[in-house]
C-alpha positions as CSV (number, residue, x, y, z in Angstrom):
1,X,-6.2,-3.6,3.8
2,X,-3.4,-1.8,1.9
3,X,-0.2,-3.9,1.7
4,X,3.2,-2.6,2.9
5,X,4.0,-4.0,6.6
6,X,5.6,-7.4,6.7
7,X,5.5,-9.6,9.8
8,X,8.8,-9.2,12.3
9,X,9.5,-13.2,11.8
10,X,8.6,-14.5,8.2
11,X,9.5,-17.9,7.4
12,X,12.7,-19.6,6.9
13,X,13.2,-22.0,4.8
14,X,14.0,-25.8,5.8
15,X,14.5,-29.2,4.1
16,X,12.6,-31.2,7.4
17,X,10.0,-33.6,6.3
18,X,7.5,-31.5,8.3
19,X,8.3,-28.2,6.0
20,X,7.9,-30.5,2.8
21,X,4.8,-31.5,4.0
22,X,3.7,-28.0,5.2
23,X,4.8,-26.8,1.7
24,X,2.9,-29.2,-0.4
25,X,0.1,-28.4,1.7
26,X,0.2,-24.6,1.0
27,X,0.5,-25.6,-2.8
28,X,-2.4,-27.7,-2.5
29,X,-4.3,-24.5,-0.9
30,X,-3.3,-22.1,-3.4
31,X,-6.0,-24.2,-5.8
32,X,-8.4,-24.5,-3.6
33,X,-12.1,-23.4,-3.8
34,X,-11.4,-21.2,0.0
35,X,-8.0,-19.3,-1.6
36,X,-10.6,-18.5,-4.6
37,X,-13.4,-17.0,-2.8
38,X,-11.1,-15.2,-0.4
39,X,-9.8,-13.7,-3.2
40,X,-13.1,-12.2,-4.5
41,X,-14.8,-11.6,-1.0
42,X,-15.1,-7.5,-0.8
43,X,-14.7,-6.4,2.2
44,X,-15.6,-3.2,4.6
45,X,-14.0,-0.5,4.5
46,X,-14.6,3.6,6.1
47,X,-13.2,6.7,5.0
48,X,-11.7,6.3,1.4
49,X,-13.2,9.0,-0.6
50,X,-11.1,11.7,0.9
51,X,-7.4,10.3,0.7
52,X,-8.4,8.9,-2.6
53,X,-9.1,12.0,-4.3
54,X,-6.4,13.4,-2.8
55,X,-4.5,11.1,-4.6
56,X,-6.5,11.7,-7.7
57,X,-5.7,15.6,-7.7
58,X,-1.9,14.6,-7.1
59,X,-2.1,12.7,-10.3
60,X,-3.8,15.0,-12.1
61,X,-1.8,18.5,-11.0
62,X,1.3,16.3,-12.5
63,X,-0.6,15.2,-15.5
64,X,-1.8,18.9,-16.7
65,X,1.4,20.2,-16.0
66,X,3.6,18.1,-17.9
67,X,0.8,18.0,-20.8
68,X,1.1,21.6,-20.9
69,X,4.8,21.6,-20.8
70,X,4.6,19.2,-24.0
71,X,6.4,16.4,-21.6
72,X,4.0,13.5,-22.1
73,X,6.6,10.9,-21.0
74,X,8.1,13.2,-17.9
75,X,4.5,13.8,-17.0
76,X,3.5,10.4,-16.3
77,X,7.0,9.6,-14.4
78,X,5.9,12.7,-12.2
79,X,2.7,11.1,-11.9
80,X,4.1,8.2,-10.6
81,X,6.2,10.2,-8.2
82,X,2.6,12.0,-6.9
83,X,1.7,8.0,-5.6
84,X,3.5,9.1,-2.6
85,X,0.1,10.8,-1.3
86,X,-1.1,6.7,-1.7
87,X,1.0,5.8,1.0
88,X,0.5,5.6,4.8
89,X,-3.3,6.6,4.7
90,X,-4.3,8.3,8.3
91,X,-1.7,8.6,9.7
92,X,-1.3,11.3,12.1
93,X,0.4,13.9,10.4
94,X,3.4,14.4,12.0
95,X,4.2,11.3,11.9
96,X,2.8,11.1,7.3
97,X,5.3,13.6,6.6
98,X,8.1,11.3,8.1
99,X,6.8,8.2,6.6
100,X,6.2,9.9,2.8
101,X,9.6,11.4,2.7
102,X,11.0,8.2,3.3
103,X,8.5,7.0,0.4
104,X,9.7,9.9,-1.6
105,X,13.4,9.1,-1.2
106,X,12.5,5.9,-2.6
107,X,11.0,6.9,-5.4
108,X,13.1,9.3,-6.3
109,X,16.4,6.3,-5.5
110,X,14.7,4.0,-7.9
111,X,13.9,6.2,-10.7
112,X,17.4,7.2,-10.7
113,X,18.7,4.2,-10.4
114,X,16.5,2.8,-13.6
115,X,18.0,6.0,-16.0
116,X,21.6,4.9,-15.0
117,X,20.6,1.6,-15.9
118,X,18.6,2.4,-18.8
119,X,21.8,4.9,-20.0
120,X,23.9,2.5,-19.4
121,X,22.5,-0.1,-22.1
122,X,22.0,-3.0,-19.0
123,X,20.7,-6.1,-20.4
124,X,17.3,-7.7,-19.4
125,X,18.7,-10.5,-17.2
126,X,21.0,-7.4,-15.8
127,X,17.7,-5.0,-15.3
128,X,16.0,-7.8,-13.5
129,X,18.5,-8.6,-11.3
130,X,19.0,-5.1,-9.9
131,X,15.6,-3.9,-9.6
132,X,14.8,-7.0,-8.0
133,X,17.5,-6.7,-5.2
134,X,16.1,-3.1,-5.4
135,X,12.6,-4.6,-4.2
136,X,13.8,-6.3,-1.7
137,X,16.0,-3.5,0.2
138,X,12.4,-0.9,-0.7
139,X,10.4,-4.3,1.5
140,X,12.6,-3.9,4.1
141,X,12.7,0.1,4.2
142,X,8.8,0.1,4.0
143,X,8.5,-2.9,6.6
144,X,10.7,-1.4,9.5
145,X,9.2,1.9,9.0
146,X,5.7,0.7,8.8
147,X,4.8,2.1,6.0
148,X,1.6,1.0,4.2
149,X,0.5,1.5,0.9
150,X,1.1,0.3,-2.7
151,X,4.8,-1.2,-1.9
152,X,7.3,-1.6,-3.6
153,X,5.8,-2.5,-6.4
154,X,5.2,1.3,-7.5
155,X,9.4,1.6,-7.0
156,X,10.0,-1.2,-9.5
157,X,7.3,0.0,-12.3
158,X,8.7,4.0,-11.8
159,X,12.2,2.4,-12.2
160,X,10.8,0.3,-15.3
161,X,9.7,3.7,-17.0
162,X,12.9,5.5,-16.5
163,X,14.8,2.5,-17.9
164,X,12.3,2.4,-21.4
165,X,13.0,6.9,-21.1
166,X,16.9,7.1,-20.7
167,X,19.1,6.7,-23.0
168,X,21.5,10.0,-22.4
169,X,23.7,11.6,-19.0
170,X,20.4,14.8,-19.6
171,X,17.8,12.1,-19.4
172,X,18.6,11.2,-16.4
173,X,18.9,14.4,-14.9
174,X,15.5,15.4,-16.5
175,X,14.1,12.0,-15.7
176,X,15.3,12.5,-11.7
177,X,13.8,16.2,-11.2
178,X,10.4,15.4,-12.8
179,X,9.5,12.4,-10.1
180,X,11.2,14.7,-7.1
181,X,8.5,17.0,-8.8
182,X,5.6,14.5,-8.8
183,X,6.9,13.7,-5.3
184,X,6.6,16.8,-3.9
185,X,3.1,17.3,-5.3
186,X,2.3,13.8,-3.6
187,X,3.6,14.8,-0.4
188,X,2.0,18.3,-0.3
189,X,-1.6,16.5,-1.3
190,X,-1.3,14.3,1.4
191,X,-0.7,16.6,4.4
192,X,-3.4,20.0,3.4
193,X,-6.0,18.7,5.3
194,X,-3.4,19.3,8.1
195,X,-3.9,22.8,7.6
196,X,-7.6,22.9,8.2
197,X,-8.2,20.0,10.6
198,X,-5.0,18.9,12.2
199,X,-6.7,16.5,14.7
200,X,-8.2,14.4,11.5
201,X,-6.1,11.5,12.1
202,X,-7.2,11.4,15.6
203,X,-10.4,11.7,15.3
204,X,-10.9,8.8,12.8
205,X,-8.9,6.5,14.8
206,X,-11.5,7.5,18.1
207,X,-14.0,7.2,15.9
208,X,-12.9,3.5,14.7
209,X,-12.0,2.5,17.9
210,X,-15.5,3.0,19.4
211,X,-17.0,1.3,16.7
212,X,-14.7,-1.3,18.0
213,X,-16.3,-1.3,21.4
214,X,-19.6,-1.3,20.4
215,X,-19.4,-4.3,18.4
216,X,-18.7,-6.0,21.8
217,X,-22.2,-6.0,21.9
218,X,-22.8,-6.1,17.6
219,X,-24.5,-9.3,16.0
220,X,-20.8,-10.2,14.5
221,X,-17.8,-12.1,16.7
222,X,-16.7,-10.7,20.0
223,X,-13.0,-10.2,19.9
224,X,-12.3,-8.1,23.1
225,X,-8.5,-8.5,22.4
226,X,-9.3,-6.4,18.7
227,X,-11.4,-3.8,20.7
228,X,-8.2,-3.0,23.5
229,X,-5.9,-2.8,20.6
230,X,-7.6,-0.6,18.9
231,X,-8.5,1.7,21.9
232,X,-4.4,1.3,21.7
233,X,-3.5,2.2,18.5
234,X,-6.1,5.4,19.0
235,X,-4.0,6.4,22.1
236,X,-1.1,6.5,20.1
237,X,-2.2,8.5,17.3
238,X,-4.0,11.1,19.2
239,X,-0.6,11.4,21.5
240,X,1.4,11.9,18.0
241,X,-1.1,14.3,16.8
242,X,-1.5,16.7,19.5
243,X,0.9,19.9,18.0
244,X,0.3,23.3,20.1
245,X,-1.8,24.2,22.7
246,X,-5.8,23.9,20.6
247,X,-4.7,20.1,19.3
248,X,-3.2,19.2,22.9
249,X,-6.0,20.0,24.8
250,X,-8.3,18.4,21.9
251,X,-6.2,15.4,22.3
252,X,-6.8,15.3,26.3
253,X,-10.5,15.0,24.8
254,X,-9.9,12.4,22.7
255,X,-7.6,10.4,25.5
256,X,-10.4,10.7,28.2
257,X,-13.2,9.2,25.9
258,X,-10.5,6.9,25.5
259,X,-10.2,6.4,28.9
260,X,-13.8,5.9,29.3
261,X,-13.9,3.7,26.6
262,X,-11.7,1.4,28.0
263,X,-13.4,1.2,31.5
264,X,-16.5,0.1,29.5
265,X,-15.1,-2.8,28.1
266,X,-13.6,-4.1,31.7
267,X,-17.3,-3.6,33.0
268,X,-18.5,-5.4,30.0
269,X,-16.1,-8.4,30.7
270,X,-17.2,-7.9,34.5
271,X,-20.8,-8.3,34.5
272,X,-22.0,-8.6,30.4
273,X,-23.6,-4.9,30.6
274,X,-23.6,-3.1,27.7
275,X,-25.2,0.0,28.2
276,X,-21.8,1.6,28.9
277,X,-20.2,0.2,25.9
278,X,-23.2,2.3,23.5
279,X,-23.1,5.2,25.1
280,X,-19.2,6.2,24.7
281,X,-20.4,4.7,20.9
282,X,-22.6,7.7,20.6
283,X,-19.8,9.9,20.3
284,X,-18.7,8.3,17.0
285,X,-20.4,10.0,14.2
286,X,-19.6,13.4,16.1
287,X,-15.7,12.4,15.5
288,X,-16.2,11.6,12.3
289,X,-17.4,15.1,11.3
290,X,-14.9,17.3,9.0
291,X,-15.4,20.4,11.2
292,X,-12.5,22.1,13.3
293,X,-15.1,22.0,16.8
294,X,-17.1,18.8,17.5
295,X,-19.5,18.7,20.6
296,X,-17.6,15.6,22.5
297,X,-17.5,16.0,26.5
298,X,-14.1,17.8,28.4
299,X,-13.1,15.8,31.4
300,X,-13.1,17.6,34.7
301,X,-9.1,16.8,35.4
302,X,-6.4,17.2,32.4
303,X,-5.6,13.3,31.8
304,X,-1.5,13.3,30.7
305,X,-0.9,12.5,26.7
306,X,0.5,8.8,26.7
307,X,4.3,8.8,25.6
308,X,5.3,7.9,21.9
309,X,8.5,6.0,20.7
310,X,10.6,7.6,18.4
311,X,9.6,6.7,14.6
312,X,12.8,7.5,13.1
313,X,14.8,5.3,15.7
314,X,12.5,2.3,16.0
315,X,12.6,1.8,12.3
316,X,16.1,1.9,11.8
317,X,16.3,-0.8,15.0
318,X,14.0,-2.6,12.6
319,X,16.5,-2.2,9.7
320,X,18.3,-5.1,11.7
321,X,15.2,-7.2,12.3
322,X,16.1,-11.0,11.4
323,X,12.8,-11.6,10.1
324,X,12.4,-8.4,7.8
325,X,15.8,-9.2,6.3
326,X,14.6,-12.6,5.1
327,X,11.2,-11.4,4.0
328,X,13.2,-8.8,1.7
329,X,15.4,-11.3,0.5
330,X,12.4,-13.5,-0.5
331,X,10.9,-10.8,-2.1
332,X,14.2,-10.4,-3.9
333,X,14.4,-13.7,-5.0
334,X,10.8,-14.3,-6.2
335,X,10.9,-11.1,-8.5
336,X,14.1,-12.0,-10.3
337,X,13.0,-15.7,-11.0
338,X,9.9,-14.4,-12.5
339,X,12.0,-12.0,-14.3
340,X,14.1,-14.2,-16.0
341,X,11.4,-17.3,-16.4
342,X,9.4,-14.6,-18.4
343,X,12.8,-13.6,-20.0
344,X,13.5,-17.0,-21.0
345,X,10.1,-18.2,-22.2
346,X,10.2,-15.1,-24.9
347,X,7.7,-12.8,-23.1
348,X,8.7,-9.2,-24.2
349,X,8.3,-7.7,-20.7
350,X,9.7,-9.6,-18.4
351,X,9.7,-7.2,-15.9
352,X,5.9,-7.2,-15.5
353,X,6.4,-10.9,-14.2
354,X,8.4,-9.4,-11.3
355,X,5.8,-6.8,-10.8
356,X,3.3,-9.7,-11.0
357,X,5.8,-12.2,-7.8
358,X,6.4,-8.8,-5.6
359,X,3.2,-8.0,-5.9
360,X,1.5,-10.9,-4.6
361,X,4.8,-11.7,-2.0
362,X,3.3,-8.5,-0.2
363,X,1.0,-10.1,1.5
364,X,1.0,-11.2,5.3
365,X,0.3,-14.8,4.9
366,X,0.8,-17.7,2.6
367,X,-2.8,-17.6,2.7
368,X,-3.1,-13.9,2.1
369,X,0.2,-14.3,-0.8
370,X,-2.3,-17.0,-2.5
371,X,-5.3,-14.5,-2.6
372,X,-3.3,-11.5,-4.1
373,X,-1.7,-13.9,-6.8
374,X,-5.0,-14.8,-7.9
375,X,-6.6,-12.0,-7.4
376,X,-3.9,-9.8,-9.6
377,X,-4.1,-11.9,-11.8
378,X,-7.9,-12.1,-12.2
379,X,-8.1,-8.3,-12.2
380,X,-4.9,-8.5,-14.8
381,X,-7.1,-10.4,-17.4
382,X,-10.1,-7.9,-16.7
383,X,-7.9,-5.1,-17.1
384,X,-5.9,-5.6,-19.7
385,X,-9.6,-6.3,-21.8
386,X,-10.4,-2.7,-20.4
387,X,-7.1,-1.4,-21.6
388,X,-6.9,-3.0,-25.2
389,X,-10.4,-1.1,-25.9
390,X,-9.1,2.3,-24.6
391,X,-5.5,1.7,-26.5
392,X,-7.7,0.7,-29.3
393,X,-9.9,4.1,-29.1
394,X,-7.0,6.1,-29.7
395,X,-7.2,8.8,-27.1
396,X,-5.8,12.4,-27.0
397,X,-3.4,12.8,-24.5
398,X,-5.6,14.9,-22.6
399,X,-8.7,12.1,-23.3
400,X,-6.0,9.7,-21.8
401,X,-5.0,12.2,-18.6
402,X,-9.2,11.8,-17.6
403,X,-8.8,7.8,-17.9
404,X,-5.9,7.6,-15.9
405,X,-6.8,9.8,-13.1
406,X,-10.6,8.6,-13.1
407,X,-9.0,5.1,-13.0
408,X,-6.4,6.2,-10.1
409,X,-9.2,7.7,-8.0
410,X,-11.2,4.3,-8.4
411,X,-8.2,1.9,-7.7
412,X,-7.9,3.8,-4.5
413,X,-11.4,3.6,-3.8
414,X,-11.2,-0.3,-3.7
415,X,-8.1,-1.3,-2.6
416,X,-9.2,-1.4,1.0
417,X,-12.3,-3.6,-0.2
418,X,-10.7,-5.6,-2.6
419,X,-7.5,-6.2,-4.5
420,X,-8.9,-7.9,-8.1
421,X,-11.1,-4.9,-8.1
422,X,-8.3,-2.6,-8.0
423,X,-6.0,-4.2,-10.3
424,X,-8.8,-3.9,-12.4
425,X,-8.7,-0.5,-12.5
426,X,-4.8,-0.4,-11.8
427,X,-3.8,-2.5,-14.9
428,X,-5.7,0.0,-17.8
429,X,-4.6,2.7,-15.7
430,X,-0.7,1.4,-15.8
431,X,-0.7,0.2,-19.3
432,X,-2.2,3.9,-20.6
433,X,0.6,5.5,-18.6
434,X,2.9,3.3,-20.9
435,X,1.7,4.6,-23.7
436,X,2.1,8.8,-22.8
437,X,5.2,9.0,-24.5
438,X,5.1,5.7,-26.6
439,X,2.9,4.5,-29.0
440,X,1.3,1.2,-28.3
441,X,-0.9,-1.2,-29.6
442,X,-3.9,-3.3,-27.9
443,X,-2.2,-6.1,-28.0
444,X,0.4,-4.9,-25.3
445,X,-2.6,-6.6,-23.1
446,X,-1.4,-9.7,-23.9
447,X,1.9,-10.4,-22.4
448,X,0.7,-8.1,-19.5
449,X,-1.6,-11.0,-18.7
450,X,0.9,-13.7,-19.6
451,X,3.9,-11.8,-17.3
452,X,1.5,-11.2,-14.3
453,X,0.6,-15.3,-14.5
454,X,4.6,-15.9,-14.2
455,X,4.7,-13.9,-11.4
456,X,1.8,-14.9,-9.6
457,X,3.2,-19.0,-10.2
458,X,6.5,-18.1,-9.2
459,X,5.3,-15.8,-6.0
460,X,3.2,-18.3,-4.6
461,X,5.9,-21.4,-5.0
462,X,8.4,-19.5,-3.8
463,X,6.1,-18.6,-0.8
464,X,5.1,-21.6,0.1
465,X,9.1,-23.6,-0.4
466,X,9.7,-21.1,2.4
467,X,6.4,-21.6,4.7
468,X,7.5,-22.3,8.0
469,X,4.1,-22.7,10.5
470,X,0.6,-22.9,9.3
471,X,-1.0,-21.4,6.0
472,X,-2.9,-18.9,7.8
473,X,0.1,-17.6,10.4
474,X,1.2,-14.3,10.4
475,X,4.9,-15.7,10.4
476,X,3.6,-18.1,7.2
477,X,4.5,-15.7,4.6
C-alpha cells in the first residue's frame, strides 16, 4: 500500500502512567522478531505494470530532454517534478487531475521555496528547520485531500536539490520552470489512458471489488465488512467517472453489477450459499480487459448514479481536522530532530536523516511506522551497495538516464508489495540523480546509510512518545 493518507485522529501525546507504559511497549515492539518480519513480508498486489511505466516514460521524456538541452542538473529536478504521475494511482480521472495539481502545486512550492533558501545562503540548522515545517503543512495537504503516493518525502528531497542548485535570483527562476515542466509531463502521463479508456478507473475498482466478494467463499479470512466497503468505494469511483452520455450509461453497468453484487453477499450472510457470490465473480476478468467495449450484462431499468461529495470542499474541511493537524506537526517535529541529531553528530547530509524520520512517520500505525523504519533502512544499506558500484562505474549521463528510469519503473513496481524492496531500488536511483549535475564519489553511500538510521531511530521514538491506544490502532501512529 502506497503511503500518503494519515488517519483523521493520530495520537496525542500524554505524560499518564498508562501512555509511559504504552510507549515503552511500542519501543519494545520496534525490536521485535514480528516488526522484523512484517517488514520483509511481500505482499499482493494487481495492476502495477501500467501506472508504473507510465511513470517510467514521465521520467524518461524529462530526462532526454534536459540531456539534450545540455541541463543535466535541471533535467533531474524536472524529473523529480514528472513523480507527480506516482501519485494517487487509479483514481478515477476526474477526480486524478484534481488530486495531481494539488501534487504539482506542491512540488512546484517546495522547489521554490529550497532556491530562495539555497540563494539566500540559509544555514543547515536553518534548512532543516524550514523544510521540515514544510513536511508537515505537504502531510496535512496530502492527508485531507487523500492523496496517496510517495508523500512528502519527494517535496523535501526536490527542495533538497534546488537548495545544492541555487545560488543566484536566475537559478531560481530556471530552477522553478524546469519542475513546473517535469510537472506537467507527470500530470499529462498520468491521465492519457483517459483518452482511450475513460472508464479504466472504474473498471478496476468493479473488478477488485468482486474479487472481494468472492473471497467470501475463498480459502483465506472472511471479512464481509472488507467486501461491503469495497463494493463502496467501487460505487464511488464509477459515479465520479461517468463523463458524457457512453461513460454514464457504462457506469449504470458497472452500478447494477454492483447492485447485484451486493444482494449476493446479503444472501450469503442469509443462508451460507455461494453460488451467487461466483457468478457476479465471473464478470471480473472481463472488467479487467484494456478494451473500450467489454461483454458485461445491461440491466433492464436505468439504476440512478449514486451522489459524490465534493473533493475540493471536503478536503479543505479536512484542512481543519484536529487529528491531521497533529499528525503534521509530528511529522514536523520528527524530521527536524533528525536533521539536526545528524547535523550535530558531523554527518554531511543531514537532510537525508529527515528524509529517513518522514519517511517512516508516513505510515498508519506505530506498528506500520516501525516496519517502514526498518524496512528503509534495510533497503538503504542494500541500496546504497547498488549505488557505490554504479557511482563507481562511472556512467555517461545517458548510461546514467537508463539506470535511473529502469530503477524508477522497478521502485514503482514494488512499492505496493513491499517497501525495503523499493528503497532498494529508490536509494541507487536517488543517489544517481545526485550526481547529474555533480560529481560524486561511492562513498556518498555511506552517510546515506548513516542519515537514513538517524531518521529511522528518531521516527520511530518520536512515534511511539506520542502513541496514544494500541500498537496496531489506526489512531496509534
Amino acid at each position: 500500500m502506497y503511503p500518503g493518507q494519515v488517519p483523521d485522529s493520530p495520537t496525542t501525546p500524554t505524560t499518564r502512567p498508562g501512555h509511559l507504559r504504552r510507549s515503552g511497549a511500542a519501543l519494545a515492539h520496534a525490536v521485535s522478531a514480528a516488526a522484523w518480519r512484517g517488514a520483509l513480508e511481500v505482499r499482493p498486489a494487481d495492476a502495477t505494470v501500467a501506472p508504473s511505466v507510465r511513470v517510467g516514460i514521465a521520467a524518461a521524456v524529462t530526462l532526454v530532454a534536459g540531456g539534450l538541452l545540455g541541463q543535466p542538473t535541471l533535467a533531474g529536478v524536472a524529473a523529480l517534478g514528472a513523480l507527480t504521475s506516482a501519485f494517487a494511482r487509479h483514481e478515477p480521472y476526474p477526480r486524478l487531475a484534481a488530486k495531481l495539481a494539488v501534487v504539482g502545486v506542491s512540488l512546484v512550492s517546495f522547489v521554490a521555496l529550497g532556491a530562495v533558501a539555497g540563494a539566500a545562503g540559509l544555514t543547515a540548522g536553518w534548512q532543516i528547520a524550514l523544510l521540515s515545517a514544510a513536511a508537515g503543512l505537504a502531510s496535512l495537504v496530502l492527508g485531507a485531500f487523500r492523496i496517496t503516493g510517495p508523500g512528502a518525502v519527494i517535496f523535501v528531497f526536490a527542495a533538497m536539490a534546488a537548495i545544492g542548485y541555487t545560488h543566484t535570483a536566475a537559478d531560481i527562476a530556471a530552477i522553478t520552470l524546469a519542475v513546473l515542466a517535469g510537472v506537467l509531463v507527470g500530470w499529462a502521463a498520468a491521465l492519457a489512458p483517459a483518452a482511450f479508456l475513460p472508464m479504466g478507473a472504474a473498471r478496476l475498482a468493479t473488478a477488485r471489488a468482486l474479487a472481494a466478494v468472492a473471497g467470501l467463499d475463498g480459502p483465506g479470512p472472511r471479512d464481509p465488512a472488507a467486501a461491503r466497503g469495497a463494493l463502496a468505494h467501487a460505487r464511488e469511483v464509477v459515479a465520479v467517472s461517468a463523463r458524457g452520455e457512453q461513460s454514464t450509461a457504462h457506469a449504470r453497468d458497472l452500478i447494477a453489477l454492483l447492485a447485484d453484487a451486493d444482494r449476493a453477499v446479503e444472501r450469503w450472510l442469509t443462508d451460507g450459499g455461494a453460488d451467487r457470490l461466483h457468478r457476479v465473480a465471473t464478470h471480473e476478468r472481463e472488467l479487467r480487459k484494456v478494451k473500450r467495449r467489454i461483454a458485461i450484462p445491461s440491466p433492464d431499468d436505468a439504476p440512478e448514479l449514486p451522489p459524490v461529495g465534493g473533493f475540493l470542499a471536503d478536503g479543505v474541511r479536512r484542512l481543519r481536522s484536529c487529528g491531521l493537524l497533529a499528525n503534521g506537526a509530528r511529522i514536523a517535529v520528527a524530521s527536524a530532530l533528525a536533521g539536526w541529531v545528524a547535523a550535530a553528530g558531523g554527518l554531511g547530509h543531514p537532510l537525508w536523516a529527515s528524509l529517513g524520520a518522514i519517511a517512516a512517520m508516513q505510515g498508519l500505525t506505530f506498528s506500520h511506522t516501525v516496519q517502514r523504519a526498518i524496512a528503509r533502512l534495510l533497503g538503504n544499506i542494500g541500496g546504497a551497495a547498488i549505488a557505490a558500484v554504479l557511482i563507481a562505474a562511472a556512467l555517461s549521463y545517458w548510461q546514467a538516464v537508463v539506470a535511473i528510469v529502469a530503477l524508477q519503473v522497478l521502485a514503482e513496481l514494488l512499492v505496493v508489495k513491499n517497501y525495503a524492496l523499493t528503497s532498494l531500488a529508490v536509494t541507487p536511483m536517488a543517489l544517481l540523480m545526485v550526481g547529474l549535475g555533480t560529481p560524486i564519489t561511492p562513498d556518498i553511500a555511506v552517510p546515506r546509510v548513516l542519515d537514513t538510521l538517524v531518521g529511522a531511530v528518531v521516527g520511530v521514538v518520536i512515534a511511539a512518545i506520542t502513541l496514544r491506544r494500541s500498537i496496531h490502532s489506526p489512531t496509534a501512529g
